[in-house]
Each structure stands twice: as structure tokens, then as C-alpha cells.
PAPALUM-418661 format. One record per residue (C-alpha): residue in one letter; x negated, y, z negated. Coordinates in nm, 4 decimals, decimal comma. Layout:
(r 'A'; (X; Y; Z)),
...
This chain:
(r 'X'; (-0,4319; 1,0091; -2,1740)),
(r 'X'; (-0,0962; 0,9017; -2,3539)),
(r 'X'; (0,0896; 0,5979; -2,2664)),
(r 'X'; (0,4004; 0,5464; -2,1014)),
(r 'X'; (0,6699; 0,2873; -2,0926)),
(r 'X'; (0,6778; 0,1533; -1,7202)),
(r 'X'; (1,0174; 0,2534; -1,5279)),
(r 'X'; (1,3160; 0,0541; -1,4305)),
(r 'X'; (1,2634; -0,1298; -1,1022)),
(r 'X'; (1,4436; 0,0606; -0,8400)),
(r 'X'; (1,7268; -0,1361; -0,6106)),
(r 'X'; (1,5345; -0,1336; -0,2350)),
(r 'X'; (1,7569; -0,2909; 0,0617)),
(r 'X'; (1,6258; -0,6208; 0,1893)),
(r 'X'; (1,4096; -0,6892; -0,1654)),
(r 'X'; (1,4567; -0,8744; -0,4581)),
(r 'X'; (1,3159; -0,7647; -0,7686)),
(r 'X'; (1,0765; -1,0286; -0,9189)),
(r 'X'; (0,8759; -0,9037; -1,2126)),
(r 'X'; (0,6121; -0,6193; -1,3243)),
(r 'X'; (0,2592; -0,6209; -1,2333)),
(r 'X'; (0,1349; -0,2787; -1,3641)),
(r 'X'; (0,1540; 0,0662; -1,4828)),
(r 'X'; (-0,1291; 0,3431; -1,3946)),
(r 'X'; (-0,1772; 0,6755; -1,5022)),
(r 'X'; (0,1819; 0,8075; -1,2770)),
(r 'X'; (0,2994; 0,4956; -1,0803)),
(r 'X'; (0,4551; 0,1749; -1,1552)),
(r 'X'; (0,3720; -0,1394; -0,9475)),
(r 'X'; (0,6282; -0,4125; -0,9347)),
(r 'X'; (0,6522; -0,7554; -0,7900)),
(r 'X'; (0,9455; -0,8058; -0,5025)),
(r 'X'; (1,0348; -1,1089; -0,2783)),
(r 'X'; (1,1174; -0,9595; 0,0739)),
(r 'X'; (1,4026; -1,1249; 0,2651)),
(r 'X'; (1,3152; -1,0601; 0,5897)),
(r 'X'; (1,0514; -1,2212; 0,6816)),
(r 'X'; (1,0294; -1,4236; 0,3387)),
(r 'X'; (0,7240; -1,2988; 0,1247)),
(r 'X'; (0,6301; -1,1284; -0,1876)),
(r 'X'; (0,5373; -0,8119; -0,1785)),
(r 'X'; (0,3950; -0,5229; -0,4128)),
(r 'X'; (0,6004; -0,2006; -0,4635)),
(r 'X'; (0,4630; 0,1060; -0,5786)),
(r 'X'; (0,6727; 0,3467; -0,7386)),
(r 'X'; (0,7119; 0,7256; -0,8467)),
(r 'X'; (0,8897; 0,7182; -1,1859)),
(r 'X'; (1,1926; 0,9038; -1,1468)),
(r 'X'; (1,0873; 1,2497; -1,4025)),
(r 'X'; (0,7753; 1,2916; -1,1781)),
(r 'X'; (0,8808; 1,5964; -1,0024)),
(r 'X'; (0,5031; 1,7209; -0,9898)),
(r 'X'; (0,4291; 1,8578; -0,6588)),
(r 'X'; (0,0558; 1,7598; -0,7221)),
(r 'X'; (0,1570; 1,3723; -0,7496)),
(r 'X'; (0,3619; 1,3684; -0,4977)),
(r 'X'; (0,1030; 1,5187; -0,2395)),
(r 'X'; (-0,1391; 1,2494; -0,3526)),
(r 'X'; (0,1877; 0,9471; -0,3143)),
(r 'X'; (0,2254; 1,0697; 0,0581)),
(r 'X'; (-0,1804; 1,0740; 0,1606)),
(r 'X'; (-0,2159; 0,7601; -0,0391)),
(r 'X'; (0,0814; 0,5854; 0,2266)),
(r 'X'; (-0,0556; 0,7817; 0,5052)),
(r 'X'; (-0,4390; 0,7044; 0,4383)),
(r 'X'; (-0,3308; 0,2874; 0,4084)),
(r 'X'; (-0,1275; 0,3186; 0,7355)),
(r 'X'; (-0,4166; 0,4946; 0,8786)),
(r 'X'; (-0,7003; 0,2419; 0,7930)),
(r 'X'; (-0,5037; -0,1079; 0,6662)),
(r 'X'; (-0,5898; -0,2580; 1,0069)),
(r 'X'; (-0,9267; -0,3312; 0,8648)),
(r 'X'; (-0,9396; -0,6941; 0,6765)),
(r 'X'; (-1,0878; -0,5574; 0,3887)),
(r 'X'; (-0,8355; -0,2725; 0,2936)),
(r 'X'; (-0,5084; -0,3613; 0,1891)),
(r 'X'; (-0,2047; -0,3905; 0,4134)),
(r 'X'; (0,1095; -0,1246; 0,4262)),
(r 'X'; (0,4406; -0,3101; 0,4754)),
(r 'X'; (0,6289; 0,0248; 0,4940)),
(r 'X'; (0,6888; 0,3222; 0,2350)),
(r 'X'; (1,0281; 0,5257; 0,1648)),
(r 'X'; (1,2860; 0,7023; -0,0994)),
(r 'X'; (1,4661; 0,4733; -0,3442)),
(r 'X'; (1,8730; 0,5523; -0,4101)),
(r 'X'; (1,7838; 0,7546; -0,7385)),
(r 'X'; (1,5335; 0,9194; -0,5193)),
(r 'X'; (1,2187; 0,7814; -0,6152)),
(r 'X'; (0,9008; 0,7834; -0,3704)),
(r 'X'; (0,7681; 0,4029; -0,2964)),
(r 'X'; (0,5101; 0,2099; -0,0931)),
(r 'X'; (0,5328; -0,1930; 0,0088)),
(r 'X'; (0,2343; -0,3347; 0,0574)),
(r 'X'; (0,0736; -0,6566; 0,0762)),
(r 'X'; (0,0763; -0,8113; -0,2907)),
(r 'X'; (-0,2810; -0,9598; -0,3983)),
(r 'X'; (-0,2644; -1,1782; -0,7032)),
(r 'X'; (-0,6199; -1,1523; -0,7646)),
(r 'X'; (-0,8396; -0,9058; -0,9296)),
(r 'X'; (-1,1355; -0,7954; -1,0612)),
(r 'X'; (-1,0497; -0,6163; -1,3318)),
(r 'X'; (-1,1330; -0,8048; -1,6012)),
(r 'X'; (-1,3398; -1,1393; -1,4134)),
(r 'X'; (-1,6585; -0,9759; -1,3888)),
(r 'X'; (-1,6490; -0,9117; -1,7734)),
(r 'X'; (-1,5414; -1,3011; -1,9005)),
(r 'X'; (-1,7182; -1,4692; -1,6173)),
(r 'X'; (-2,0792; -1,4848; -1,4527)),
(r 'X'; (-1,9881; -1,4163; -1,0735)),
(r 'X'; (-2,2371; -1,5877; -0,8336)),
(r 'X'; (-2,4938; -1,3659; -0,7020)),
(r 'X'; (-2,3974; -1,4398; -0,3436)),
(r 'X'; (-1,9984; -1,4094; -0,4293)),
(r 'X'; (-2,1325; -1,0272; -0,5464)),
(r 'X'; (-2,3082; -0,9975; -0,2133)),
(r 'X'; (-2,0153; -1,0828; -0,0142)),
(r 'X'; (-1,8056; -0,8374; -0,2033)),
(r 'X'; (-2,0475; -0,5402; -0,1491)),
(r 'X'; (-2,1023; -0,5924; 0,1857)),
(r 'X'; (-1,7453; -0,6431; 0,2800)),
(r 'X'; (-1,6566; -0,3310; 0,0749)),
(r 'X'; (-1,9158; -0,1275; 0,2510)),
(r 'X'; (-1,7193; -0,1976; 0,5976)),
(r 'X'; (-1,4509; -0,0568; 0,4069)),
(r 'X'; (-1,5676; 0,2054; 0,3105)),
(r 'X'; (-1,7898; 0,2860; 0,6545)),
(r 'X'; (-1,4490; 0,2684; 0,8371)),
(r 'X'; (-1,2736; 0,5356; 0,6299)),
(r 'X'; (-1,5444; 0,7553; 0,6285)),
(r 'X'; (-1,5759; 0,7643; 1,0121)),
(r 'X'; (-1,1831; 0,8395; 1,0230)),
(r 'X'; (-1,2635; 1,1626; 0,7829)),
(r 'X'; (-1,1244; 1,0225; 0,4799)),
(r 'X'; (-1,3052; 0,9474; 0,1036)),
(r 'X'; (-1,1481; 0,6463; -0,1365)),
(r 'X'; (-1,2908; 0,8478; -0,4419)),
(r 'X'; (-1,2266; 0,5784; -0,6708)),
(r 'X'; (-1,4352; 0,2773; -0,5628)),
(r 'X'; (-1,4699; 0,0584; -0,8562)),
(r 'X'; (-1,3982; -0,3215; -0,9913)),
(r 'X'; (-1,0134; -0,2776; -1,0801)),
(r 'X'; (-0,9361; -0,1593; -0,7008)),
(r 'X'; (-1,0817; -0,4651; -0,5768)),
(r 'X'; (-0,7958; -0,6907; -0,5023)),
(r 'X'; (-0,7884; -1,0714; -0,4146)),
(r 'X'; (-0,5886; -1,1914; -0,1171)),
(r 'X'; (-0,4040; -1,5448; -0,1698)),
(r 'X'; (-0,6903; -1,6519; 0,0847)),
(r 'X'; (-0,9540; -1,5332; -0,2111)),
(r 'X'; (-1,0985; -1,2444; 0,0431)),
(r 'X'; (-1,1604; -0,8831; -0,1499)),
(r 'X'; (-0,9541; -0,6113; -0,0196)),
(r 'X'; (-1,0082; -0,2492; -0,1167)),
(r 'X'; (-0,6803; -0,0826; -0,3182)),
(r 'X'; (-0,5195; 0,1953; -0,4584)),
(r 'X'; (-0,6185; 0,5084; -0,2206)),
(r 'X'; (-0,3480; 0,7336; -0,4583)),
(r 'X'; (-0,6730; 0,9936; -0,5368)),
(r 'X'; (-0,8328; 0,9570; -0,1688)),
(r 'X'; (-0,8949; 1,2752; 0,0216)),
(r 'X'; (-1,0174; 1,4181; 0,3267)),
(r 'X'; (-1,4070; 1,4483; 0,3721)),
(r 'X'; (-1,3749; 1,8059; 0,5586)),
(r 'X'; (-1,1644; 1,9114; 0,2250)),
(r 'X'; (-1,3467; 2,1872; -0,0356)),
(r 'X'; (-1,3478; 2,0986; -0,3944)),
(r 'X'; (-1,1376; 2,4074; -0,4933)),
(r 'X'; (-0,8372; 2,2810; -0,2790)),
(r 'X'; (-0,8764; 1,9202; -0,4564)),
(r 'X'; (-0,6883; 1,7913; -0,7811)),
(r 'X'; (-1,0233; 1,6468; -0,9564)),
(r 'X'; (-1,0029; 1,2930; -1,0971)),
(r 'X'; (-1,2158; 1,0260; -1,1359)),
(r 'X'; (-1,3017; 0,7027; -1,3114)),
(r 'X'; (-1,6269; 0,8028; -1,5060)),
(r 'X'; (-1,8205; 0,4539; -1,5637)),
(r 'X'; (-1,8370; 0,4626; -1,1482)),
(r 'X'; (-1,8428; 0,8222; -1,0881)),
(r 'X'; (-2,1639; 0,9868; -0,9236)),
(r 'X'; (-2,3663; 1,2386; -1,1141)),
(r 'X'; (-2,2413; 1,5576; -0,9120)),
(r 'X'; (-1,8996; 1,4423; -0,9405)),
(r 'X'; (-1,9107; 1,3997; -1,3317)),
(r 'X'; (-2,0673; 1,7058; -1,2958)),
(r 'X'; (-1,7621; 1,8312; -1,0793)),
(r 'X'; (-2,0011; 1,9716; -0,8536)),
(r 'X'; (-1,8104; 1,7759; -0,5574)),
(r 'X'; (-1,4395; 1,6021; -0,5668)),
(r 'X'; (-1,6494; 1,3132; -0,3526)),
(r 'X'; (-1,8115; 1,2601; -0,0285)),
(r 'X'; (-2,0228; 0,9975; 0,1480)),
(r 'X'; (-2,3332; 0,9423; -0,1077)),
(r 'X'; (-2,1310; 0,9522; -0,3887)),
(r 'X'; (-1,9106; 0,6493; -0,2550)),
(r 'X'; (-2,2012; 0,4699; -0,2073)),
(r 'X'; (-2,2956; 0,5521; -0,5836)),
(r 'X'; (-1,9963; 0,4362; -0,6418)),
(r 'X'; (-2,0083; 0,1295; -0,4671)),
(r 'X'; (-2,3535; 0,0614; -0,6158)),
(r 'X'; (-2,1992; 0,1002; -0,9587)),
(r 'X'; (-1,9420; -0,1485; -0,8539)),
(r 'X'; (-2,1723; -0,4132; -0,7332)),
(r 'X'; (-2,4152; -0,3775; -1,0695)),
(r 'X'; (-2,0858; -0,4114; -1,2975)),
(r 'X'; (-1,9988; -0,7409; -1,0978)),
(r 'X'; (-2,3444; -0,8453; -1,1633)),
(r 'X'; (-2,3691; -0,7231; -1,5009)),
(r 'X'; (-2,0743; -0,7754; -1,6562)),
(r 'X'; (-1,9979; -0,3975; -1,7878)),
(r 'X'; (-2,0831; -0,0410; -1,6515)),
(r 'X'; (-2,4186; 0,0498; -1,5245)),
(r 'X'; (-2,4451; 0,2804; -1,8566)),
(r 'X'; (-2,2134; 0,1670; -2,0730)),
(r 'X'; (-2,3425; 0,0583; -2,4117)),
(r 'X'; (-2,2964; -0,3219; -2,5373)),
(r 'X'; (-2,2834; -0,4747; -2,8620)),
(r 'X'; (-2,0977; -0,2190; -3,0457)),
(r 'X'; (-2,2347; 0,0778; -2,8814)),
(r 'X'; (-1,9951; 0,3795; -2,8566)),
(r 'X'; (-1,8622; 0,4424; -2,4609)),
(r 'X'; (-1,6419; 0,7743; -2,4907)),
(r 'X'; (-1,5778; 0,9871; -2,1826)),
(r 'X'; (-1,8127; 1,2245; -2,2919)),
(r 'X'; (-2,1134; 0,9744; -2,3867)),
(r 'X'; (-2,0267; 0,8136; -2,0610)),
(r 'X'; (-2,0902; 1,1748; -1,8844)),
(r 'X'; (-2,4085; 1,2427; -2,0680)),
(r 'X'; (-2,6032; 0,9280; -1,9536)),
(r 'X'; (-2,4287; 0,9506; -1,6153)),
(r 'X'; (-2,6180; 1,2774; -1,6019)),
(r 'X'; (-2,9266; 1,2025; -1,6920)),
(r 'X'; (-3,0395; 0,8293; -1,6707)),
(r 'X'; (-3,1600; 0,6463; -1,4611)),
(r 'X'; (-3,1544; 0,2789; -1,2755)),
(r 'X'; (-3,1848; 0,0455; -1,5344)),
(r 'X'; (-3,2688; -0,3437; -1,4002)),
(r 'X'; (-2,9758; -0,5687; -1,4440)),
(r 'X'; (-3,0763; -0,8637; -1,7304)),
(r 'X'; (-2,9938; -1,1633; -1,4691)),
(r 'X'; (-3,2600; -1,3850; -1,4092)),
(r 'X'; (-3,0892; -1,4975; -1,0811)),
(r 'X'; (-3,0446; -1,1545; -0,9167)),
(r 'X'; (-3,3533; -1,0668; -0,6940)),
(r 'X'; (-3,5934; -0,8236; -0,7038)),
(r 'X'; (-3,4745; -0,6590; -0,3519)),
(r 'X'; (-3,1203; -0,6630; -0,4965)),
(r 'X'; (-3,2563; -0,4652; -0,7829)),
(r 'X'; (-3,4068; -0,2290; -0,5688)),
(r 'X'; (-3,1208; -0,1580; -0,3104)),
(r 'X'; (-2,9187; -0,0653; -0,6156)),
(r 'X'; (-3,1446; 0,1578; -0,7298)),
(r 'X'; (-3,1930; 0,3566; -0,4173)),
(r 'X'; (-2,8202; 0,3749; -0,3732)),
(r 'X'; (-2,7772; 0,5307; -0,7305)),
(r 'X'; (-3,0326; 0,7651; -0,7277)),
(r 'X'; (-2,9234; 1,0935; -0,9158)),
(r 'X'; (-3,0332; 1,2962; -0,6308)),
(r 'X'; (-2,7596; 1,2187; -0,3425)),
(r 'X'; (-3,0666; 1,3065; -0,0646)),
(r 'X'; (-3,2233; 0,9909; -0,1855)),
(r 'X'; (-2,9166; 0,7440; -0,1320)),
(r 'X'; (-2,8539; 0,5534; 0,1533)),
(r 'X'; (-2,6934; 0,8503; 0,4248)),
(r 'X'; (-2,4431; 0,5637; 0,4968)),
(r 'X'; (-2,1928; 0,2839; 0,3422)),
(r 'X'; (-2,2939; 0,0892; 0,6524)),
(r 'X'; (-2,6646; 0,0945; 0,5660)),
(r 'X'; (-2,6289; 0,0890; 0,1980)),
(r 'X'; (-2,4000; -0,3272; 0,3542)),
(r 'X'; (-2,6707; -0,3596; 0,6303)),
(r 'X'; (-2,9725; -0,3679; 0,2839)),
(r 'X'; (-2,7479; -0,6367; 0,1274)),
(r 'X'; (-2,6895; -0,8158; 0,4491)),
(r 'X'; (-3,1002; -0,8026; 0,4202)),
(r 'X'; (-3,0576; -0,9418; 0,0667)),
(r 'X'; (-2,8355; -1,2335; 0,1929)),
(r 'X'; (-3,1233; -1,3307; 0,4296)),
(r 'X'; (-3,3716; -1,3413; 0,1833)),
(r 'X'; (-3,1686; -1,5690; -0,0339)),
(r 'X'; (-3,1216; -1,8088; 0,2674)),
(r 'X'; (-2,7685; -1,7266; 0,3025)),
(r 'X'; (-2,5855; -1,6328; 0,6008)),
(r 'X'; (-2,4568; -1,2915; 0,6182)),
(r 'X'; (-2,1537; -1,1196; 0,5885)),
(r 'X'; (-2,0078; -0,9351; 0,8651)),
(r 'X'; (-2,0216; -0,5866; 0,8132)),
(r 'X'; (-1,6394; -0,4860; 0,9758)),
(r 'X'; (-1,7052; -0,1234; 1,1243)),
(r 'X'; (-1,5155; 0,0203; 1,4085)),
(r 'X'; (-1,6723; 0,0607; 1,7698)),
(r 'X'; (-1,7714; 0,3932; 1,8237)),
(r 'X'; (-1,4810; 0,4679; 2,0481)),
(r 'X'; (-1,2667; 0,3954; 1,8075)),
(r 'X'; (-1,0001; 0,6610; 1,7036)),
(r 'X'; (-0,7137; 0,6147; 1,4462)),
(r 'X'; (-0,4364; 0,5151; 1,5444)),
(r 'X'; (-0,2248; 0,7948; 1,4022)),
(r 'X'; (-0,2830; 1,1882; 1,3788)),
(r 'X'; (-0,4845; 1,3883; 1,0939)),
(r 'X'; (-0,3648; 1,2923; 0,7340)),
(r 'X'; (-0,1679; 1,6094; 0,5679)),
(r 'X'; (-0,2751; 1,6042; 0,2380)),
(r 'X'; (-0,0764; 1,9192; 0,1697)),
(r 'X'; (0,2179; 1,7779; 0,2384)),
(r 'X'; (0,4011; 1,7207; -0,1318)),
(r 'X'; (0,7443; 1,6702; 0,0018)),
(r 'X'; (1,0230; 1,3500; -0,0255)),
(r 'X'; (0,9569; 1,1327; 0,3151)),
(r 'X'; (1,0867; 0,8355; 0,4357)),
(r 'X'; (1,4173; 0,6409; 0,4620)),
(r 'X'; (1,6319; 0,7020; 0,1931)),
(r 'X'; (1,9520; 0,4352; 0,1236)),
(r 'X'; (2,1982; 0,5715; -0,1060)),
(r 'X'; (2,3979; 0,3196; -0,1431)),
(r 'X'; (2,4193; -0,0699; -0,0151)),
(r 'X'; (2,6293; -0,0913; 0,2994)),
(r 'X'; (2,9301; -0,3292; 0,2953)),
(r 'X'; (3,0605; -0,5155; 0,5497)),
(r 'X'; (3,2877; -0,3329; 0,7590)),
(r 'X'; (3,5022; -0,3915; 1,1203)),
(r 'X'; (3,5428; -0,1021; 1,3829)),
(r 'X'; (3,7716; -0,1275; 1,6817)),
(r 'X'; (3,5905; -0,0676; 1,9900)),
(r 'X'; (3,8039; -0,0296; 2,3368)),
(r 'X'; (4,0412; -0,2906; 2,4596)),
(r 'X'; (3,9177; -0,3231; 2,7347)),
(r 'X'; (3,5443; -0,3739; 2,6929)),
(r 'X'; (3,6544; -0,6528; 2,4184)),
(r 'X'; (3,3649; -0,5819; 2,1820)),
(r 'X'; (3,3945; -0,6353; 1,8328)),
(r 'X'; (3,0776; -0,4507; 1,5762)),
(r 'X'; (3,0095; -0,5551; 1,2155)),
(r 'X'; (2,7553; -0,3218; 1,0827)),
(r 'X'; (2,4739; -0,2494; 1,2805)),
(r 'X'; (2,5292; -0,5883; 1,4912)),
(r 'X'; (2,7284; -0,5757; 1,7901)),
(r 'X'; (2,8934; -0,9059; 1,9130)),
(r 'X'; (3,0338; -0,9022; 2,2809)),
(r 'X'; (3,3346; -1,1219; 2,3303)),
(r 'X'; (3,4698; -1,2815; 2,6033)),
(r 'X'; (3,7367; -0,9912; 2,7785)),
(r 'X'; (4,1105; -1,0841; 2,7350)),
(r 'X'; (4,3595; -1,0329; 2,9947)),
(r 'X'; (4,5632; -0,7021; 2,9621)),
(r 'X'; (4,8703; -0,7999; 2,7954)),
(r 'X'; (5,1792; -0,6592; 3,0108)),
(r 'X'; (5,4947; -0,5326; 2,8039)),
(r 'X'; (5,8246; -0,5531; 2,9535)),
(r 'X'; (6,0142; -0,3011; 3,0571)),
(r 'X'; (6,2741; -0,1193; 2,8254)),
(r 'X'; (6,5917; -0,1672; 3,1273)),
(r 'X'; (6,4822; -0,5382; 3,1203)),
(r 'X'; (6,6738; -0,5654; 2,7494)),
(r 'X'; (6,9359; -0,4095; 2,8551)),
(r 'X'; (7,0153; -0,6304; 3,1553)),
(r 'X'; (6,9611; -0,9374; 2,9023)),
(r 'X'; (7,1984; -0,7538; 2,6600)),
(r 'X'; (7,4541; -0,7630; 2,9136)),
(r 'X'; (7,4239; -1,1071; 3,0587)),
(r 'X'; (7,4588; -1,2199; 2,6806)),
(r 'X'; (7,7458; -0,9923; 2,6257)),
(r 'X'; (7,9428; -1,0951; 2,9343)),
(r 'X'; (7,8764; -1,4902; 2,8664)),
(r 'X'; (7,9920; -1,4472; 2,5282)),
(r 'X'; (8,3648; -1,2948; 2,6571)),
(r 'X'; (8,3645; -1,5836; 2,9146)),
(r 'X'; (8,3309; -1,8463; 2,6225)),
(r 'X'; (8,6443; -1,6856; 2,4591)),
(r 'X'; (8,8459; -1,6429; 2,7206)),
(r 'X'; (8,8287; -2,0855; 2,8086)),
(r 'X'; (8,8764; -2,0982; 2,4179)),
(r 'X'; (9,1846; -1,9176; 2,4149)),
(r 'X'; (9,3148; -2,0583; 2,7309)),
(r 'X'; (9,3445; -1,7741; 2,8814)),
(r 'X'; (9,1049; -1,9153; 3,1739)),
């Protein structure tokens, strides 16, 4: 895929522009400072030559699907999502400035840090599936760190609808963390092959690379990557410190046949909870919804490629309107100030001059008439 400069920060209303944090395949992510209430936030952004009706079907879901589940502590929070003055789709969310992206490959991550993460991810996960929905990109990068240091789930842009065929879906997927059917494009995703997914996730934070990605100077093209997706199978990870019953959960949830996975995210978290106890440590909650829950909103459209939202095409000055008299209320902008009501202010009447006129005129002759000495 070929590079691309990132775009120009778009002008929002009531955010400052700050700096960039990122640039993906066909969205820019940029650092803001909100006014109101005071705190940074992340903006995602449409460049302004996508025009592809594809992209912007998966820009809509992706703020639908976050409004839909970002309730849930470990999925990352929706601020609010519009159209930019040069007409630009964008989504504010909450800004993370952690991530594992690159951590798991300079560092050694505690085995019960890993555990954490997996477990907390599998609520995640658990919670969109039972609202119908599939992440379809579960991997280390889309693991965010809140400024508290708790994992969050991110970037839903490819997520889709688990009642969805796979010849009405746009097929994508990162291939060190894909699932054997869906490297095989046999499926666009559904529940076992998040949990692969998830699996592959938790090995690579172990690990420190890819389940099957080759080290010290191996080659790791797409298409190696594809071929030993395919066909290999669970290979221990070279820790010392990682137990054999984490080994083995791993290797039940990425079995190449899906049949054999865990039927569940939340009992694919409930084995590593099982894992935690076994290590002596106390266990992560596992953050599902009740089993009354609903969502809060309707169905997700993921047809639905059109330009939603607010749009501000220009930045409002300040500006005075005269309201009635008598109601003495002044506006400035949207705000409405109510004064106190002045007295009606009576004008005199026009025969009222005229009588002054005349006293004035007459007193006048008068003042000649002693000068003179005629009086």
C-alpha cells in the first residue's frame, strides 16, 4: 500500500488544533485541546479527496459502532462526530497517549500485565458481540492506554455487523492477527475468529512479535505470513515465566479449526481469569453486560455511505438583534440576556410646539415694544 502525506488539520468550532498523532491507511488522527469542558481530545479525519463511497460507509459505522458500545470501560469513548467547513467527515474521541504498538516489541511485559489486558479485552469484545457487531481488527496497535494506564479497545473503522454475509463486506484485515478462514477469505469475521484474534494478540504481548512471524532475519511478506497462517500450528511461546495453562488456553483459542476455539470471548477471559488464579493473582473483572441489557441506540446502518452530522461553514461572529421594546430583551448569538423593562418613553404632541412657538413669538414682540418705548 503506497504512502500518503497526512492532511491539513481541519478548523472545528470549540477546538484548538494541537499537533499530529497519526496517519492510517484513509484517515488522519490529530491532537486537539477542547474548550469546553477543557481537555485534549483525538480527532479523526476523512482527508478531503476521499470521496469513496466504500470509506465513507465504514467512517459512519465506525462513529455509530463507538456510540453504540463506548459505555463499556474498556472501549474507547466518543466525544461527538460531524462535517468539517471544507466538508470533511470527523470523529472526537477520548485521546489515549498510550499504546501498544511498538512496547510489546522493545520491552518484556509482565505476564500478569498480559493477563489483565486479555481478559479486559475479552469483555470488550463479549459486549460487542452480544450487541451484533464484530471489531475485525483485534490486534496490539488498537490497544490504547488511558492517562489512568487502563487498555481500551480502538479503531472500529473495519467493524461490521455479525448477521452481515461476506459478499456484502469490503474485506480487510491485518494478516499477522488474522484467523485462518479469514486469510483464507472464507469469512469477513465472526465470533471464533475474534477470539483467534485476540489469542494472537495476547501471544504477541507475550512474545514480543507475531505468533508466525519469523525472527532473526527471517522474511515476513503478506504472502509468507498467509502461508503459515494456513497451515501451522500453536507453537509454545520461549518465556520461561509464562505457564503451562497459559500455553494451553492459547492454543485452544487458535486452533485452525474454528469448532475447536472457545464458542465465546467471555470464556476464552473466564480461562485466563483461571490462569490469574493459578498464579496467585486476583482476577480481572470480566465487564459483560447483564443479559437484559439492550443498546442504547437502534441497529447500526452499515449501508449508510452518506455526509452526517453538524456541519459549520463558517465561524459565527458576534452579532446584536433588536428584539421588541417592550419585552426589553437584548440576544448576542445564541445567548439571550433579559433586561430589566424600561418605562415607555411618551413623545409630545406635535400642537404642543406650536403653542411654545407662539408663547416665544409673542414674548419676543413684548420685549420690543418696552425697548422702543412704545409700552
Amino acid at each position: 500500500m503506497s504512502t500518503r502525506l497526512p492532511s491539513a488539520p481541519p478548523i472545528l468550532p470549540g477546538l484548538t488544533y494541537v499537533r499530529p498523532l497519526g496517519s492510517g491507511g484513509f484517515a488522519d488522527v490529530f491532537l486537539y485541546q477542547q474548550d469546553m469542558p477543557r481537555r485534549s481530545v483525538a480527532v479523526k479525519v476523512l482527508p478531503s479527496d476521499v470521496r469513496d463511497p466504500d470509506l465513507l460507509r465504514m467512517f459512519n459505522a465506525e462513529a455509530d459502532v463507538l456510540a453504540h458500545l463506548s459505555a463499556h470501560p474498556s472501549i474507547v469513548t466518543v466525544y461527538q462526530a460531524g462535517v468539517s467547513a471544507d466538508g470533511r467527515p470527523y470523529i472526537v474521541m477520548e485521546y489515549c497517549p498510550g499504546s501498544l504498538v511498538q512496547r510489546y516489541r522493545i520491552e518484556r511485559i509482565p505476564v500478569e500485565e498480559v493477563l489483565a489486558i486479555g481478559v479486559r479485552m475479552s469483555g470488550a469484545l463479549e459486549s460487542a458481540h452480544r450487541a451484533g457487531l464484530v471489531h475485525r481488527d483485534v490486534k496490539p496497535s488498537n490497544i490504547l492506554m488511558t492517562s489512568f494506564g487502563a487498555p481500551v479497545l480502538a479503531d472500529f473503522g473495519i467493524s461490521s455487523s455479525l448477521a452481515r454475509g461476506i459478499d456484502e463486506e469490503v474485506l480487510a484485515m491485518s494478516i499477522p492477527w488474522s484467523a485462518p478462514e479469514v486469510v483464507a477469505e472464507h469469512t469477513t469475521g465472526t465470533v471464533a475468529s475474534e477470539v483467534w484474534s485476540l489469542a494472537a494478540t495476547v501471544y504477541s504481548l507475550l512474545a514480543g512479535h507475531s505468533p508466525f512471524e519469523r525472527r532473526e532475519g527471517g522474511q515476513n511478506t503478506r504472502e509468507q505470513l498467509r502461508r503459515r497462517i494456513a497451515r501451522a500450528g500453536y507453537t509454545d511461546i520461549t518465556r520461561t515465566d509464562v505457564p503451562a495453562g497459559l500455553q494451553a488456553v492459547l492454543a485452544r483459542a487458535m486452533s485452525r479449526d474454528p469448532k475447536e476455539r472457545y464458542a465465546t470471548a467471555r470464556a476464552f477471559g473466564e480461562d485466563l481469569q483461571q490462569v490469574q488464579h493459578g498464579l496467585g493473582l486476583a482476577a480481572t473483572p470480566l465487564e459483560i453486560p447483564a443479559d437484559e441489557w439492550e443498546p442504547a441506540s437502534g441497529e447500526v446502518d452499515f449501508s449508510d455511505g452518506t455526509l452526517r452530522g453538524p456541519t459549520r461553514s463558517r465561524l459565527e461572529r458576534e452579532t446584536r438583534r433588536k428584539a421588541p421594546a417592550a419585552a426589553g430583551i437584548r440576544s448576542r448569538d445564541e445567548d439571550t440576556a433579559i433586561a430589566t423593562p424600561r418605562p415607555p418613553v411618551r413623545r409630545p404632541s406635535p400642537w404642543v410646539w406650536v403653542a411654545l412657538a407662539a408663547v416665544v413669538a409673542v414674548g419676543a414682540v413684548v420685549v420690543a415694544l418696552v425697548v422702543t418705548g412704545v409700552l
